[in-house]
DRENPA-3360 file (N, C-alpha, C; in nm, 2 decimals, always signed):
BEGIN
1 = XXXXXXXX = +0.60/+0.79/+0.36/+0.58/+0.76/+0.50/+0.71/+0.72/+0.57 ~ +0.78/+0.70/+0.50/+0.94/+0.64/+0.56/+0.99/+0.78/+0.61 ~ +1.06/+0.71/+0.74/+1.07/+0.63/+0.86/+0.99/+0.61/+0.94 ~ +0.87/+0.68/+0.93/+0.79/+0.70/+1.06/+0.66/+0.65/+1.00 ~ +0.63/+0.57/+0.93/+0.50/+0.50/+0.85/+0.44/+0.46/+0.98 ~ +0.49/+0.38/+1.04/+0.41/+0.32/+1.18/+0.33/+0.45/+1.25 ~ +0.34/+0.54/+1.23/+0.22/+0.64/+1.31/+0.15/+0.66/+1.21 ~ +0.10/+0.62/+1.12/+0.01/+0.66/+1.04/-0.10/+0.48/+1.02;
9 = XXXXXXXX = -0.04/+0.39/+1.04/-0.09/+0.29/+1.08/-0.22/+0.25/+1.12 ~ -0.32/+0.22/+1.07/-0.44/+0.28/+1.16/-0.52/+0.13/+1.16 ~ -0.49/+0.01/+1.07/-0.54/-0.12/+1.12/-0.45/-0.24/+1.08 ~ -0.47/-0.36/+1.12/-0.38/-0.48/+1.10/-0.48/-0.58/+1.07 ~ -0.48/-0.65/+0.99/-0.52/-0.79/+0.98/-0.50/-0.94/+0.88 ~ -0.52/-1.04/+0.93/-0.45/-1.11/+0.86/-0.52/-1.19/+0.84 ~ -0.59/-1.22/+0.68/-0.68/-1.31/+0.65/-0.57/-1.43/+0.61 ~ -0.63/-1.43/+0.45/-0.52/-1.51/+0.39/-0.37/-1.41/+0.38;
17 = XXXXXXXX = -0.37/-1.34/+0.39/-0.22/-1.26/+0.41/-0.24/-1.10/+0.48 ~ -0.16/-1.10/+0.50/-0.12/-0.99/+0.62/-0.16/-0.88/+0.59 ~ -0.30/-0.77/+0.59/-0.30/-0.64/+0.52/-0.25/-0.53/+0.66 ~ -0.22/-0.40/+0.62/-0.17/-0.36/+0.66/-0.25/-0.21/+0.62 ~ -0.33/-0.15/+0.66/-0.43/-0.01/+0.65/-0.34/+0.09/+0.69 ~ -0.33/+0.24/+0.61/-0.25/+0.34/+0.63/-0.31/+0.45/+0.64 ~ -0.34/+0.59/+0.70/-0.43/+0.67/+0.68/-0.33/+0.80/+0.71 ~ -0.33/+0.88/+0.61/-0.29/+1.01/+0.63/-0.34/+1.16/+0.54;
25 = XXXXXXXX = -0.38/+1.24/+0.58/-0.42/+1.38/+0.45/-0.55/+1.34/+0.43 ~ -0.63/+1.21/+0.49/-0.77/+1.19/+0.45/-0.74/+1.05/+0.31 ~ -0.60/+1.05/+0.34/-0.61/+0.96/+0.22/-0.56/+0.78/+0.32 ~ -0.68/+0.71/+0.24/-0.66/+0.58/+0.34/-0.56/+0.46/+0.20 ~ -0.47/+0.44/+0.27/-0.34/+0.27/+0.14/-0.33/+0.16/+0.19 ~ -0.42/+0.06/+0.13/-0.41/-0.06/+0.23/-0.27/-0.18/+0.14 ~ -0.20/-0.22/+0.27/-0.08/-0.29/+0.17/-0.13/-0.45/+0.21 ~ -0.12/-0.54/+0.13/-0.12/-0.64/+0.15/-0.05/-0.70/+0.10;
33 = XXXXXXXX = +0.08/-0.84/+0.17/+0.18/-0.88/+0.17/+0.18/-1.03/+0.14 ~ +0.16/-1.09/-0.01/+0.17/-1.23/-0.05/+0.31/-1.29/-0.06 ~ +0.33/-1.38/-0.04/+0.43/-1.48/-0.09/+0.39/-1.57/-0.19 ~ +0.44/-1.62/-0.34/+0.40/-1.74/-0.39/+0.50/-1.88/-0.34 ~ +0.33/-1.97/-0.37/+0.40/-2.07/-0.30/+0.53/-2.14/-0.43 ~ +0.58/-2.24/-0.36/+0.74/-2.30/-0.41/+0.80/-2.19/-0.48 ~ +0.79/-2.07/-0.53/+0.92/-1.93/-0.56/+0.96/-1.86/-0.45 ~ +1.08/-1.77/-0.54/+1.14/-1.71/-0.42/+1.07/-1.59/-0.47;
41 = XXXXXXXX = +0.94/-1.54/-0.43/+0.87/-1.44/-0.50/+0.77/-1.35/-0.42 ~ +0.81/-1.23/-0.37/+0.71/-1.18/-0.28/+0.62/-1.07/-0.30 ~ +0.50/-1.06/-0.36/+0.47/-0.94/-0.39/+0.39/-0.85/-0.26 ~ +0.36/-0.71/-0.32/+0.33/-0.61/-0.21/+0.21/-0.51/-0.30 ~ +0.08/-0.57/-0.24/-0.01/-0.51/-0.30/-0.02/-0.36/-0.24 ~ -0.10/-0.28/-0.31/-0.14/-0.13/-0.27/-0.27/-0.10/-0.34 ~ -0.35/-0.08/-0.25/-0.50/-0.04/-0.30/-0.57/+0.10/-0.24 ~ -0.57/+0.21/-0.31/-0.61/+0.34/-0.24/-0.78/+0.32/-0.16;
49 = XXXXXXXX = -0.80/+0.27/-0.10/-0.97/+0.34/-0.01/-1.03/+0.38/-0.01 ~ -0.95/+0.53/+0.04/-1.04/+0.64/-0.02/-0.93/+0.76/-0.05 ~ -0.96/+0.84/-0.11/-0.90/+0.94/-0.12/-0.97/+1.07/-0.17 ~ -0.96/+1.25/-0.10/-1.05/+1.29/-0.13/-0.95/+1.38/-0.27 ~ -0.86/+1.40/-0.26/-0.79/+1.41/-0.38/-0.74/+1.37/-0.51 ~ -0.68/+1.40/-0.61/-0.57/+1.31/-0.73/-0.44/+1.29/-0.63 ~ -0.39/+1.20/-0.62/-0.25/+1.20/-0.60/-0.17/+1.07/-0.68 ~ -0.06/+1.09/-0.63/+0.03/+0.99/-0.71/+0.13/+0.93/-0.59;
57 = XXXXXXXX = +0.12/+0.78/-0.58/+0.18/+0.72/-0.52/+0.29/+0.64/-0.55 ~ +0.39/+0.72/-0.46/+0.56/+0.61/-0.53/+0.64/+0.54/-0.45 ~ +0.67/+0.48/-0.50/+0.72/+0.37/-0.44/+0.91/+0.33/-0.45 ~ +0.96/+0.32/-0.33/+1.10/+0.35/-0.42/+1.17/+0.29/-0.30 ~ +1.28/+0.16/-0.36/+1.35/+0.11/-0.32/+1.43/+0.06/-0.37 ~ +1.58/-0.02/-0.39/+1.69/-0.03/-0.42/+1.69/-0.16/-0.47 ~ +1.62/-0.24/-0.44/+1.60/-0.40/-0.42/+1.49/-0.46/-0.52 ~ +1.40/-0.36/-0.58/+1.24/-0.40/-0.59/+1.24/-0.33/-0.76;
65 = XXXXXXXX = +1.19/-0.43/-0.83/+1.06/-0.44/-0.96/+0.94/-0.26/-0.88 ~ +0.96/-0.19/-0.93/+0.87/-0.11/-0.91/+0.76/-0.08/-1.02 ~ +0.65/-0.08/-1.01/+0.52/-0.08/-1.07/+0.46/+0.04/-1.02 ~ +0.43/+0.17/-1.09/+0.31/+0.27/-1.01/+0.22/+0.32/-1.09 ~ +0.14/+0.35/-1.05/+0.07/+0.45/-1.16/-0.05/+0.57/-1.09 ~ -0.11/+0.69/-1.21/-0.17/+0.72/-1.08/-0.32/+0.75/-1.17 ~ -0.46/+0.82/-1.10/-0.60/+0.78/-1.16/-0.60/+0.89/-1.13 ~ -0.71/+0.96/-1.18/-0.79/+1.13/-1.19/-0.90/+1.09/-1.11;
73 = XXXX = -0.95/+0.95/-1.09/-1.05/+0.89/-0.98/-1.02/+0.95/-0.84 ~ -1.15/+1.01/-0.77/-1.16/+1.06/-0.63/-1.23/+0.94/-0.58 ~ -1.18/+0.88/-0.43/-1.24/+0.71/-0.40/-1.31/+0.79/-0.26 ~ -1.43/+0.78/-0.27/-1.48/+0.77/-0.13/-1.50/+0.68/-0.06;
% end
């Protein structure tokens, strides 16, 4: 979705941390954005919604611990 992720953006909310809903291809990625308290430690959840396909989601940055993986699960 980089550079242009913000048009695919489809809701905002901020309970206990800031989620962030994504929707593109029928496939919906909700990110939610924790801090732990007293570390310097920031994680970045990703949870698929729905999706009417398999796909594989990656994640890639210069800076970041990267974790991915992908499921044969179709999410309605």
């Amino acid at each position: 979705m980089y550079p242009t992720g913000y048009n695919y953006l489809q809701s905002f909310a901020k309970d206990l941390f800031p989620q962030f809903t994504y929707s593109a291809g029928g496939i919906r990625v909700q990110k939610t954005i924790a801090d732990i308290n007293g570390e310097n430690t920031t994680l970045i959840l990703y949870e698929v919604l729905e999706s009417p396909v398999r796909f594989m989601l990656e994640l890639q940055h210069k800076n970041l611990i990267i974790l991915y993986g992908e499921s044969d699960e179709v999410i309605d």
